[in-house]
Structure formats: structure tokens, C-alpha cells
Residue, then its C-alpha position, 0 to 999 in steps of 0.5 A: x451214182x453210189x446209192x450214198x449220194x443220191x440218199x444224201x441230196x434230196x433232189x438227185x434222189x427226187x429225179x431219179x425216184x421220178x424215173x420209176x415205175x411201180x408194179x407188183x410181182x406174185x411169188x411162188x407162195x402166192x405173197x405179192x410184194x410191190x417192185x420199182x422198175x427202172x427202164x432204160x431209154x432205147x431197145x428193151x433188153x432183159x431184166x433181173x428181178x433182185x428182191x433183198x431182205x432186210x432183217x427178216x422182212x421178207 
């Protein structure tokens, strides 16, 4: 679903947030920044961690 929907209705963005799985991830200057992890249902396959910076935050 585009990220506008899911913002836009409360709900959807309730269900989907329900499915995540928060964790923590050391970065290499020993900063640990708070993830979501989102897993698929069914075989475990390999992930991406995609950190994003938001006006200089990170």
C-alpha cells in the first residue's frame, strides 16, 4: 500500500504498525538507534536494514 494511505486512516495504519517488531541495532561508532521490523509470513529469507535521514537527525 503507498505509505499516504496507511498515514491517512488511523486503522490501516494500526494494523499494519501491529505487525512490527521493535529492536535495536549497534552502529559501527557504538550509536544504537531503535528499528521495526517487519517479517514476512512463511520461509525466512534476507533482509535490508534501510536507515533514512531526516534533516540531519541521524
Amino acid at each position: 500500500l503507498p505509505l499516504a494511505t496507511v498515514l491517512a486512516n488511523p486503522r490501516l495504519a494500526a494494523a499494519v504498525s501491529a505487525g512490527l517488531q521493535e529492536v535495536e541495532a549497534k552502529l559501527a561508532d557504538g550509536t544504537t538507534v531503535k528499528d521495526a521490523l517487519a517479517q514476512p509470513q512463511g520461509q525466512a529469507k534476507g533482509s535490508i536494514l534501510l536507515i533514512h535521514e531526516w534533516r540531519g537527525l541521524i
